[in-house]
C-alpha positions as CSV (number, residue, x, y, z in Angstrom):
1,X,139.5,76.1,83.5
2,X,142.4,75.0,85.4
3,X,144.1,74.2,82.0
4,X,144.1,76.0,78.2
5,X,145.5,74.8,75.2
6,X,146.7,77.2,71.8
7,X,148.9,77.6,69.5
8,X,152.1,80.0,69.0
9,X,151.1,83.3,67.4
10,X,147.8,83.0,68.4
11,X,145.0,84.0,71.0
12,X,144.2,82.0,73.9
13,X,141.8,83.3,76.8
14,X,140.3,81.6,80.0
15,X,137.9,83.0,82.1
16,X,138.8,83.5,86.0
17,X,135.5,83.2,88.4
18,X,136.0,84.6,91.9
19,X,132.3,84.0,94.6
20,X,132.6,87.0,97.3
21,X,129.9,85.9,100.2
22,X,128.1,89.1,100.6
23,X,127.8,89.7,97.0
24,X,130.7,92.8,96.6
25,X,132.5,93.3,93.3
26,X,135.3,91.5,92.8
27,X,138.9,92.9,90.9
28,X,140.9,90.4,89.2
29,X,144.8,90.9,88.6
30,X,147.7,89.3,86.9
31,X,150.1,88.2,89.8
32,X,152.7,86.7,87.6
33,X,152.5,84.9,84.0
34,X,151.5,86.6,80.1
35,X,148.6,88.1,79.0
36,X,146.4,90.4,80.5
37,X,142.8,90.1,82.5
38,X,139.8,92.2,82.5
39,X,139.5,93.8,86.4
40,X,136.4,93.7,86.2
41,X,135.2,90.3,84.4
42,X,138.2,88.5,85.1
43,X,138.7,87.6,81.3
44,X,142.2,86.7,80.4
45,X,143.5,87.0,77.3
46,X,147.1,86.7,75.4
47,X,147.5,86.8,72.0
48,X,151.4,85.4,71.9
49,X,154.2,85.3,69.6
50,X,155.3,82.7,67.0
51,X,158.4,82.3,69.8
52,X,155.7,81.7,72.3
53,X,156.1,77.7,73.0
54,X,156.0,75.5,75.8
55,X,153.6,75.8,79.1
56,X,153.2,78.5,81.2
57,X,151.4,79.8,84.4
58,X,148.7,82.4,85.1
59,X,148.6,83.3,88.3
60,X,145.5,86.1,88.9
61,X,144.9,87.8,92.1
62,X,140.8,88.0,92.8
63,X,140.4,90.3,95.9
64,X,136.9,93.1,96.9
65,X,137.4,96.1,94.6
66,X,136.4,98.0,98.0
67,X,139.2,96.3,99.7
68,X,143.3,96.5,100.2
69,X,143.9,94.0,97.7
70,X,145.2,91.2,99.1
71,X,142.8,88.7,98.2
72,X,143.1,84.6,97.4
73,X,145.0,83.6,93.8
74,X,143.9,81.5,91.5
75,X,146.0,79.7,88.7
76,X,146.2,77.8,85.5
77,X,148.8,76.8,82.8
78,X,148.4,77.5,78.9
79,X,149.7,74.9,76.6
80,X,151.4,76.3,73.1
81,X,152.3,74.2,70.6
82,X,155.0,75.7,67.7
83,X,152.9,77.3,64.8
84,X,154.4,76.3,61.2
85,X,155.0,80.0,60.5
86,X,158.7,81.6,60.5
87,X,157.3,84.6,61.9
88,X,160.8,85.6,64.2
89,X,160.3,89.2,64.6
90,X,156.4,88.5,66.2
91,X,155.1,91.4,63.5
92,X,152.4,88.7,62.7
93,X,153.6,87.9,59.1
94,X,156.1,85.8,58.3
95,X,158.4,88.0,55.1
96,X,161.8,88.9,54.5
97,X,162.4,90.7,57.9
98,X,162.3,87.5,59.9
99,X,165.1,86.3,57.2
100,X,167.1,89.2,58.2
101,X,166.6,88.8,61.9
102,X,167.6,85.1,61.3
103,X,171.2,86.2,59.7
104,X,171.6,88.8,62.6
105,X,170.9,86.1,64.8
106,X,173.6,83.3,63.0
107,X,176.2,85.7,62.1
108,X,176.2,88.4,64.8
109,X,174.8,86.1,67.6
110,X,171.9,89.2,68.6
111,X,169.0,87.1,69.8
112,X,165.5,88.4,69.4
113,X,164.3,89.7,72.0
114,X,161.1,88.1,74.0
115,X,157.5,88.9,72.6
116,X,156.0,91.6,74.1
């Protein structure tokens, strides 16, 4: 799909299908954007953080698995709407340490950092 659609804090995946003429395997890699793909199925998957909003784009490189790697690239965006969950901290539950992150955050001005 050349588009995906999720939510914040949640798992999205698209599969990436690469055609090589004379039948050779075919290794698939992240170029630039979240989430990781299979090499050899060319699954991608992200499970993202609550802070995780907005669009973004995958870009995967599909090249021989015999070869130098410098294949053709396909890409796609993901779509994340905001979750209703005040989960700051990404720890996958939203409890008093997001409150705590939130007062370092007002009074200190330490920003969380980016979801792995």
């Amino acid at each position: 799909n050349s588009s995906v659609s999720g939510r914040a804090g949640g798992f999205v995946q698209n599969q990436c299908i690469g055609n090589d003429p004379e039948g050779d395997p075919l290794t698939y890699r992240i170029e630039s954007g979240p989430g990781q793909i299979n090499p050899t199925t060319g699954l991608w998957t992200w499970y993202s953080c609550t802070r995780d909003t907005g669009t973004f784009t995958v870009t995967a490189e599909i090249y021989e698995t015999a070869g130098c790697g410098s294949g053709p690239f396909a890409s796609f965006t993901v779509h994340l709407a905001p979750k209703d969950t005040a989960d700051l901290n990404c720890d996958g539950v939203a409890d008093v340490f997001d409150l705590l992150a939130q007062i370092e955050y007002i009074f200190n001005g330490v920003a969380l950092p980016p979801c792995p």
